[in-house]
C-alpha positions in Angstrom: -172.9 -32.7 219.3 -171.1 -31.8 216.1 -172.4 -33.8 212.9 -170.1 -36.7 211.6 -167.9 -35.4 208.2 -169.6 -37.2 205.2 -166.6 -38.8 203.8 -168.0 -39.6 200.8 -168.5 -35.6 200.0 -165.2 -34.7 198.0 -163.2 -32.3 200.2 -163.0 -28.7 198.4 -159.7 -26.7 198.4 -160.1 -23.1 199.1 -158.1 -21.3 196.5 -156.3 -17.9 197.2 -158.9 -15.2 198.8 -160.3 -12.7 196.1 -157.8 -10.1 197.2 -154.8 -12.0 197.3 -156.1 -12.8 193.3 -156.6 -9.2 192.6 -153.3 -8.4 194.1 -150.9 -10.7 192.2 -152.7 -9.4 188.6 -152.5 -5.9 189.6 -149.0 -6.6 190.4 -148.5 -8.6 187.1 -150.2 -5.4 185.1 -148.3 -3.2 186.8 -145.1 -5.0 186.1 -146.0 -5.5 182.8 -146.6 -1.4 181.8 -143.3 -0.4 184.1 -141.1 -3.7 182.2 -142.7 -2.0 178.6 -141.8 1.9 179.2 -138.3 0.9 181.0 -137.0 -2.4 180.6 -137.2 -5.3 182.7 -135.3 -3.9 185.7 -138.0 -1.1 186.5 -137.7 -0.4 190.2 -139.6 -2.8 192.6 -140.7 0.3 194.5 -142.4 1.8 191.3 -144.0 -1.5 190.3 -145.4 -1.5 193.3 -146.6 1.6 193.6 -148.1 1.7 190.5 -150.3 -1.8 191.3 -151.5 0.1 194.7 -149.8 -2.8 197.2 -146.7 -2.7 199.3 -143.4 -3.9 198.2 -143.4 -6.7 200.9 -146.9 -8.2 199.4 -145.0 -7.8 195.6 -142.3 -10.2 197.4 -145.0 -12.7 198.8 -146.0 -12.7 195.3 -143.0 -12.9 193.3 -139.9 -14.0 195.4 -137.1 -12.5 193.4 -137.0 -10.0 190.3 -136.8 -13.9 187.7 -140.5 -14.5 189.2 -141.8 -11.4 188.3 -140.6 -11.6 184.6 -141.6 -15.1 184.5 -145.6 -14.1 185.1 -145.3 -11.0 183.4 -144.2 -13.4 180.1 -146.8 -15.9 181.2 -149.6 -13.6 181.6 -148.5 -11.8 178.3 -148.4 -15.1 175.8 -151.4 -16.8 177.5 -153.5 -13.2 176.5 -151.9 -13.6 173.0 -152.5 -17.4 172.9 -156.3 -16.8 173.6 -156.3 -13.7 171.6 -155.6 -15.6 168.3 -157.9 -18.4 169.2 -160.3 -16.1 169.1 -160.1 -14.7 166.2 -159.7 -17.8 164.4 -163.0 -18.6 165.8 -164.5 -15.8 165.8 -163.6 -14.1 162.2 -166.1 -15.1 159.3 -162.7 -15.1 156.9 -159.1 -16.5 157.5 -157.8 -12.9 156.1 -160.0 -11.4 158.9 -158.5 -13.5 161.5 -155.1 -13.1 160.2 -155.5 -9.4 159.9 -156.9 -8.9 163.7 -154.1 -11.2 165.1 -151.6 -9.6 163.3 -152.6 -5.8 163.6 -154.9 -5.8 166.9 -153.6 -8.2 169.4 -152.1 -5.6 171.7 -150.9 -9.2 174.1 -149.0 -10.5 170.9 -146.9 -7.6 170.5 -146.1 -6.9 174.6 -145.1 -10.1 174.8 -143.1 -10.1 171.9 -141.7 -6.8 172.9 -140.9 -8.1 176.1 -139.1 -11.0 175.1 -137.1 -9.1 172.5 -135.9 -6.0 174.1 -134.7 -7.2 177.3 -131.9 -9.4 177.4 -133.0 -10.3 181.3 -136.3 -11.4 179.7 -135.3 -13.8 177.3 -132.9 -15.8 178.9 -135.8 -16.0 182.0 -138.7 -17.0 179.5 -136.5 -19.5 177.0 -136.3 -22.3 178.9 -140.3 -21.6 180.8 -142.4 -24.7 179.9 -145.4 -22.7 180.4 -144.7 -20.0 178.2 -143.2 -22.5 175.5 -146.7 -23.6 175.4 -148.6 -20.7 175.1 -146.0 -19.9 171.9 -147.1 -22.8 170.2 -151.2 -22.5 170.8 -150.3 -19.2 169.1 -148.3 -20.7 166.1 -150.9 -23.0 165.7 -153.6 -20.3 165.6 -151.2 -18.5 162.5 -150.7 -21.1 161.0 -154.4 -22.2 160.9 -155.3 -18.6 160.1 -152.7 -18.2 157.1 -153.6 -22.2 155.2 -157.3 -21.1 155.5 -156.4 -17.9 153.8 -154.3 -19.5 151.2 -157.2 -21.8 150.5 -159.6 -18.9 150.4 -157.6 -17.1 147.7 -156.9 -14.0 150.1 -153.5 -14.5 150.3 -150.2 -15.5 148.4 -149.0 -19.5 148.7 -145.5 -18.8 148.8 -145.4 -17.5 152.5 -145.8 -19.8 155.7 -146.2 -19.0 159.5 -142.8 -18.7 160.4 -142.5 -15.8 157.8 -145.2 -14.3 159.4 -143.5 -14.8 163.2 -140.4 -13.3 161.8 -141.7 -10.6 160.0 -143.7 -9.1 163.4 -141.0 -10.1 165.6 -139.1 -8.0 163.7 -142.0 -5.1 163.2 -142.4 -4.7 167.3 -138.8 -4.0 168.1 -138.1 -0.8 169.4 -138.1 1.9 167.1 -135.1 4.3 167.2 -137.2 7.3 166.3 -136.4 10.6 167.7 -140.3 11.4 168.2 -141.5 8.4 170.4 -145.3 9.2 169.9 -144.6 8.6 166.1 -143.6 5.1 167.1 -147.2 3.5 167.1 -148.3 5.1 164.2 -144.6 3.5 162.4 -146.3 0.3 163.2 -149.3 0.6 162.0 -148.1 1.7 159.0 -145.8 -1.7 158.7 -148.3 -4.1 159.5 -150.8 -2.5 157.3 -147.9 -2.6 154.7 -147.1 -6.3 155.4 -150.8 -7.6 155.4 -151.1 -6.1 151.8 -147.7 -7.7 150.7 -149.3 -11.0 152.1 -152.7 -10.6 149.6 -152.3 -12.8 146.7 -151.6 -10.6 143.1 -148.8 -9.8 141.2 -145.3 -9.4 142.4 -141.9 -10.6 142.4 -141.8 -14.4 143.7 -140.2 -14.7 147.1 -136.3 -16.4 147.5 -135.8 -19.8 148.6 -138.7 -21.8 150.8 -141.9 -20.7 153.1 -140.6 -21.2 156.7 -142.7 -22.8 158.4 -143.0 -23.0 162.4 -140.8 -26.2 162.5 -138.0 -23.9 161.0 -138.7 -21.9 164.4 -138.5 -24.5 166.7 -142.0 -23.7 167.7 
């Protein structure tokens, strides 16, 4: 005789099996390395291949080629959303945590990148509620990063977080240079040049107003 169900036990939902989970990220990574070397419409029979699954299971995943772009961007600006969290936790300085959001968070500039460079992208990830979120958990991490460093001393007062969005937005597009492995080192090189622009000391004021992230819509 088969016991009675306890109906006072909450009934557990089984979530996706572990393989079905490991597929759709290896699909998303995969996606996200093919989107960054050739543009959002990177065959769905290389993506594939590269995540080690068939194109049919890439479809079960992700429906149509908008899908696909619309977890790649979601996977990218959750990573960067966490990424700067951390650091604002995490650093021992504001300067510290705006230099390691700024310079090291690989997720920041990928989904920057992505957004930028492909036209496909962008009009996809504009209007996703999801990823409008993620963009403002990592406003709110620059912006708490940049007033603590103000307050610390570290850096200069007439600046605010939209400068900062606007000055890296503009630092990860694609560089035109005729020697693409010189292009990561060009960045470095920029952002290392605009966090010591940023440090409070002498220098010609700035024009006009700080923008802030409200002059972002963010």
């Amino acid at each position: 005789m088969k016991p009675t169900p306890d109906a006072s036990r909450p009934v557990r939902k089984r979530g996706p099996r572990s393989d079905a989970q490991r597929n759709r990220e290896s699909i998303l990574a995969a996606a996200a390395a093919a989107f960054s070397s050739t543009g959002a419409d990177a065959p769905v029979e290389e993506i594939a291949t590269g995540a080690g699954v068939s194109v049919a299971t890439l479809y079960r995943n992700f429906p149509d080629r908008d899908a696909l772009i619309r977890g790649v961007g979601r996977r990218a600006f959750a990573m960067a959303m966490a990424e700067a969290e951390a650091a604002v936790e995490e650093e021992s300085t504001s300067w510290d945590a705006l230099v390691r959001i700024l310079s090291q968070s690989q997720s920041l500039r990928l989904s920057l990148q992505f957004v930028v460079a492909s036209p496909a992208a962008r009009e996809v990830m504009m209007t996703d509620l999801e990823a409008k979120e993620h963009k403002r958990g990592i406003m709110a991490a620059l912006d708490k990063a940049l007033q603590g460093a103000q307050a610390e001393g570290t850096v200069r007062t007439d600046v605010g977080a939209g400068d900062l969005a606007m000055l890296f937005v503009l630092l990860v597009r694609q560089l035109p240079l005729p020697r693409l492995e010189s292009a990561p080192l060009a960045l470095e090189r920029c952002v290392a040049l605009m966090l010591d622009a940023l440090r409070t000391g002498p220098g010609d004021p700035l024009p006009g107003r700080p923008l802030s992230r409200d002059d972002l819509g963010v």
